[in-house]
N, C-alpha and C positions, 0 to 999 in steps of 0.2 A: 710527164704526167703520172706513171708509173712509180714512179719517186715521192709524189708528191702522198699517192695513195697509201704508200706502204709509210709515209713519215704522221701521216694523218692516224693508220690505223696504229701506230707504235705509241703514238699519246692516248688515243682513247683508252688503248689496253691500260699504261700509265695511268689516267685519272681514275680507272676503273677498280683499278687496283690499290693506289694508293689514296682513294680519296679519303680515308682517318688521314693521313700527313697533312694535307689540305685543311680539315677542318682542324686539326689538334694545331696548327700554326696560328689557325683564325682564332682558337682561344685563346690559346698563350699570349698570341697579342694583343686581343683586348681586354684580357685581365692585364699583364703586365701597363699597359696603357695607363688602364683603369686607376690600380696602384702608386702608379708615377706621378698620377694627375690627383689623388689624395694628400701625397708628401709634398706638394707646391704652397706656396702660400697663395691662397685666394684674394685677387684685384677686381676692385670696383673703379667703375668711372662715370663719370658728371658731366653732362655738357649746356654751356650758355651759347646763347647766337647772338650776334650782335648785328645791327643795319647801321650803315654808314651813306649819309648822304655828304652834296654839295652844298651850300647855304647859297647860290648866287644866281641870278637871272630868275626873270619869271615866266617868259614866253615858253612855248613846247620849245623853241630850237636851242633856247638856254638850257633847259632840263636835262634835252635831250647828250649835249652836249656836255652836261656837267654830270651826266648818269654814266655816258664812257669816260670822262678821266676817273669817275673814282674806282671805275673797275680796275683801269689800268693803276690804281695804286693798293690794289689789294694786297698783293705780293708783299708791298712793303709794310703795311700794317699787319701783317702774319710773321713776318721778321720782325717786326719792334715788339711781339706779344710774349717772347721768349728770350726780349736782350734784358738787360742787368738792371735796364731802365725802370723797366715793367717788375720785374719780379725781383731786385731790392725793397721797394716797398712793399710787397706779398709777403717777401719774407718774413717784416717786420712787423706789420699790421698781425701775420698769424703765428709770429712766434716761432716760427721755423728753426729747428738747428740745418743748415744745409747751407748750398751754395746756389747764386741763380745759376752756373752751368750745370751744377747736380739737379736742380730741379725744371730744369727744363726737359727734361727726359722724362718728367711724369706730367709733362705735357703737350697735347696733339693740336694744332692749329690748322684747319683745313677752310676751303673756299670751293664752296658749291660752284659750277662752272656758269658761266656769263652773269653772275650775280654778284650784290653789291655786300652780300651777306658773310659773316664769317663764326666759323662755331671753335669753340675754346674747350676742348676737353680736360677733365684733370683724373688723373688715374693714381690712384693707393692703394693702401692695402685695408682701409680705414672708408666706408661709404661716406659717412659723412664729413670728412676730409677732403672729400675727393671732391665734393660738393661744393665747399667752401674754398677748396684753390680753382677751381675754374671759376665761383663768380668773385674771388679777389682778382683774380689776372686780368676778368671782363672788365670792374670796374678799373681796376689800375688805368687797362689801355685804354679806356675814353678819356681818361684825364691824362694821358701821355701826347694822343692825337689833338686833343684839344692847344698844345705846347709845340708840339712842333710841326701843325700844320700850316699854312700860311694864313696871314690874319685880310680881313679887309678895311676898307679906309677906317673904320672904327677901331680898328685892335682887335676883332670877334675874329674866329677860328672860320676857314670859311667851309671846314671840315667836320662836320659833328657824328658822334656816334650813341647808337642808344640798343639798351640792352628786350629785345623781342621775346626772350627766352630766359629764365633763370634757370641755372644746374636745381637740380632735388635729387636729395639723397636715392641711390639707388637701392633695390631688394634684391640684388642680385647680382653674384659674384658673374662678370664677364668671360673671367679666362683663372683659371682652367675650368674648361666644359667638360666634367666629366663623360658625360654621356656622349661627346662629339667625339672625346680623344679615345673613348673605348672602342667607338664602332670604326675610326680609321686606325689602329692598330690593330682591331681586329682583320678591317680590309687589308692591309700591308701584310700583317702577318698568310691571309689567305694566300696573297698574291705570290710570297715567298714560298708558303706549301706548295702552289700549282706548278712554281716554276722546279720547285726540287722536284717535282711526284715526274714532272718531263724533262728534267737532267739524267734522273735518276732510269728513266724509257729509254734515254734515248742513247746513253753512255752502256747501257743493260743489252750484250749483245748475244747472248745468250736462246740459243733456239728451243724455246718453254712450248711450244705450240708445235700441230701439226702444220699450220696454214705457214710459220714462220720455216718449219723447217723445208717445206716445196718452195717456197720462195728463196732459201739461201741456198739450198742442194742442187735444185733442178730437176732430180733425178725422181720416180715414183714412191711414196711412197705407202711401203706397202703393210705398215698398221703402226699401231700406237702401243703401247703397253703403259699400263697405269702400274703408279710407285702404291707396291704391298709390300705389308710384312710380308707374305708368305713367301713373297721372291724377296724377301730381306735373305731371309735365312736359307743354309744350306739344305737343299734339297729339290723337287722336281715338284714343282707347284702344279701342273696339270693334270700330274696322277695324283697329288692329295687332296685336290678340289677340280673334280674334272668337268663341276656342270656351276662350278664359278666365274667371276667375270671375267677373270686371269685366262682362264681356259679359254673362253670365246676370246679373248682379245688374240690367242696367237692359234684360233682355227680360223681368225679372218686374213690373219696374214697367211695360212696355211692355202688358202681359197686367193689370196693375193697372188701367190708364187704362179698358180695353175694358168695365171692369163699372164705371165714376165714374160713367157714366148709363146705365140700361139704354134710358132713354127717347128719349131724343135722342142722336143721335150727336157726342162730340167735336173738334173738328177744330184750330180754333183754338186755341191755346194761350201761355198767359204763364208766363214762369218767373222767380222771383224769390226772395229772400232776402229777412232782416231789415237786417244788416248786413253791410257788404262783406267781399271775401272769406270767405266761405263754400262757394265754387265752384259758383254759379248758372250761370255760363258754361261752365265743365267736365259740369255737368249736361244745358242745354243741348243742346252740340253732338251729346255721346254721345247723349241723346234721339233727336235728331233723325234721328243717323246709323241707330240700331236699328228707328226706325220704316219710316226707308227699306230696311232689311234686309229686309223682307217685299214688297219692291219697291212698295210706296207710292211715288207722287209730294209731296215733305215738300220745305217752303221752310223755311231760319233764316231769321230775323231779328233782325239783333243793335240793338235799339232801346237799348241802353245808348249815349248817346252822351255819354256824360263818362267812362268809364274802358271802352271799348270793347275785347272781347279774343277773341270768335267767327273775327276773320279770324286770328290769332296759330294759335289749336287747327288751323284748317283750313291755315294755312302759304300764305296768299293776299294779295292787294293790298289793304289796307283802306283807301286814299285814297279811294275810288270808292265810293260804298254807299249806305244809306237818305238822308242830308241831302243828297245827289245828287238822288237822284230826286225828292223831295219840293220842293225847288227849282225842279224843271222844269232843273236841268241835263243830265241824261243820262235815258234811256230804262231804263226797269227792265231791259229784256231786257239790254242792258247793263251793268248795275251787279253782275249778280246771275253768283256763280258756281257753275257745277257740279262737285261732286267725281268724280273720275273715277272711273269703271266702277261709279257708284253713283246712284240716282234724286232724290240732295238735291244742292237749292241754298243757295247762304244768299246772302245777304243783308249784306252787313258794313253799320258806322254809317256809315263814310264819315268827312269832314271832322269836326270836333267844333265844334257851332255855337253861339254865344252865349244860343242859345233857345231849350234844348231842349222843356222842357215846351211850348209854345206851337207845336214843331213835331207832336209826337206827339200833339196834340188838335186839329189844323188839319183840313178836310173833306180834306186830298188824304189824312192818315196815311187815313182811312178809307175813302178810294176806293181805296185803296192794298190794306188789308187785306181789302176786300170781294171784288178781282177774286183775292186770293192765294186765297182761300177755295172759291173757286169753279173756281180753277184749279186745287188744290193740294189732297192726298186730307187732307195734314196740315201746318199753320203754328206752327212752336212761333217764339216772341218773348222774345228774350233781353232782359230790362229792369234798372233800375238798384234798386238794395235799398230797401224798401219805408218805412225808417228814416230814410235819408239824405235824398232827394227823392221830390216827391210822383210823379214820372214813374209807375211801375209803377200809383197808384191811378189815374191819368187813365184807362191804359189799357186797365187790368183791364176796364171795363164792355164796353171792343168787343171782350172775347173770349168765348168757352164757358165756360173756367173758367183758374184759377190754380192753378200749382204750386210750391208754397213748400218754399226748400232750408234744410235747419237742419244747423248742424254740430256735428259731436259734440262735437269738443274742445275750442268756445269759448261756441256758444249758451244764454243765459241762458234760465230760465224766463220770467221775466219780460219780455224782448227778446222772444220766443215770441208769448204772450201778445198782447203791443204789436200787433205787426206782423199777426198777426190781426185784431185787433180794427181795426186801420186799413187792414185791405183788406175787411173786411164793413161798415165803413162807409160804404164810398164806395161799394159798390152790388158788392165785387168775390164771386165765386161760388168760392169755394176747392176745386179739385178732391181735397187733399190734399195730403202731405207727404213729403219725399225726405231720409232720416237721410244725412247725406254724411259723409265719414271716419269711419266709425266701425270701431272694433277689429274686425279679422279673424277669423274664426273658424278658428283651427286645423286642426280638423279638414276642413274645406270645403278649404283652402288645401292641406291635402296629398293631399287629392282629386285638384284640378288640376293638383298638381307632377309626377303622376306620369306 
């Protein structure tokens, strides 16, 4: 049932989203249609009915009697209306270039059901044409069945036919129906839009939504961040717009983290992704900087040391940093810098060392992280994506817990999934999850424009 709900709400999203695909197919279709059914040559058709009696007995039980044989020979007067017999002399009477097997294809012979009746249609391209071969063919076939019907003692037919109906020229092309062939290629075509607009849903596995991403993680989560410029570009969006929507969107994850344990208190912190670029480091520094908002004493630390990008957002030296101190080259108090008129430091990676895993599981990364901890009200740890290298699971175990960043616009389910499942295996404590770029909410957005 659950399956059912979440395959229901993946279409909705899908027609919601795509329904211009939908209707832009419903056009194409019934223009192309439309078009198709312009380029045709336009057919007219004529039809004559003809009644066929018995000529014999005259009690009801003769009648009755002579009213079913001639139905049971209807069949066969519908077959002689279209053999060589019939329509040799149609041909010739109207002058035809053709053949009676060519021209019997522009002719339709039908028999109303338990009736003695039969209607002769003739179809060209010509109305008046079309008029004149069905009542040549009507009259041909009475003077055919008159020939080879069987006669009575006199030599008289005992079979006669007569024409109830004459064809008249028709005012009106049959086929192509414009206007029928537009409105079903337009249906076709819709029908094709709705089914692309939910191939397109449902092959889309991509976690775009908060509601998708609780449903494929499991885990809490703990805010949304909508896709800005300002978190395009390199720098700390929450101190150059700190009562924008950006700001509130990671002071409610800031107010998320405060209920992750009511048991123990938080401090330590990793943040990581599945696969790169996702903006674990945009999350990050914003984090860090909002926790310091409340005047917290908060250290970064950018422990990514293969594509290291904390000191870029902060606009600082990053030659100097964690594979510094961890070295024993410089003194943390030195490596580590403070942003101004604000209670965070970070931490850049520093050099980029040929060993990283090996540095970040070394006793000093963890005398390292024990005295931040103890210094420091809050340590959030910028690490490398959880997919690529094992760096983030090494480290996950010497924090509180981990905060996994997923992006709206490229994150698989299944990448999701993964990288879950490979940070609870190594011992890692998932605090929850941070939807990053995801679509703006309109209304929110003109909130704060104003």
């Amino acid at each position: 049932m659950a399956e059912s709900r979440v395959s229901l709400r993946v279409i909705a999203g899908s027609l919601r989203k795509f329904w211009w695909l939908i209707v832009l197919c419903g056009v194409v279709g019934a223009a192309g249609s439309y078009g198709y059914a312009s380029l045709q040559t336009p057919l007219f058709q004529a039809t004559t009915s003809l009644y066929f009696a018995l000529n014999q007995g005259t009690s009801a039980s003769d009648l009755n009697q002579g009213s079913v044989y001639t139905q049971s020979q209807m069949l066969s007067f519908a077959q002689l209306a279209t053999s060589s017999r019939v329509l040799d002399p149609v041909i010739e009477e109207l002058e035809l270039d053709t053949t009676p097997r060519a021209l019997a294809r522009d002719i339709e012979v039908t028999i109303p059901q338990s009736t003695v009746t039969l209607r002769i249609t003739g179809i060209t391209d010509d109305p008046e044409a079309a008029a004149e071969l069905a009542n040549a063919v009507a009259e041909q076939l009475i003077t055919v069945v008159k020939d080879v019907a069987p006669k009575d003692p006199q030599g008289e037919s005992t079979i006669t036919a007569e024409v109830i109906d004459d064809a008249v020229v028709p005012e009106f092309q049959f086929t192509p129906s414009k206007p029928r062939d537009a409105a079903l290629g337009g249906f076709l075509g819709g029908v094709l839009g709705l089914a692309a607009a939910v191939l397109i849903g449902v092959l889309d596995t991509r976690v775009r939504n908060e509601e998708a991403l609780t449903q494929a993680g499991g885990d809490p989560v703990l805010g949304v961040v909508s896709k800005s410029p300002l978190l395009e570009a390199r720098g700390i969006a929450v101190a150059q717009e700190p009562l924008g929507h950006t700001s509130e969107e990671f002071r409610r994850i800031r107010s998320a983290l405060a209920y992750a344990n009511v048991s123990s208190r938080v401090k330590v912190l990793l943040v990581t992704s599945g696969m790169p670029a996702e903006g674990k480091s945009t999350v990050s520094v914003n984090l860090a900087m909002t926790l310091a908002a409340l005047r917290n004493s908060v250290l970064l630390i950018d422990a990514d040391m293969r594509r290291p990008r904390a000191h870029e957002h902060a606009g600082i030296d990053g030659s100097v940093g964690l594979t510094s101190v961890l070295l024993d080259e410089v003194e943390f108090e030195v490596a580590k810098h403070r942003v101004a008129d604000t209670t965070l430091d970070i931490l850049p990676a520093g050099t980029i060392p040929p060993n990283p895993a090996e540095l970040l599981t070394s006793a000093r990364m963890a005398q390292l992280l024990d005295f931040a901890a103890a210094d420091y009200d809050y340590v959030v740890i910028d690490s490398p994506p959880t997919l690529s290298v094992a760096d983030a699971n090494l480290l996950a175990t010497q924090t509180d817990g981990v905060i996994l960043v997923v992006d709206a616009t490229k994150t698989r389910r299944a990448a999701l999934a993964k990288s879950i499942k490979s940070l609870e295996s190594g011992g890692a404590r998932i605090l929850g999850t941070v939807l990053n770029r995801a679509r703006p909410d309109r209304h929110r957005s003109e909130y704060y424009s104003e």
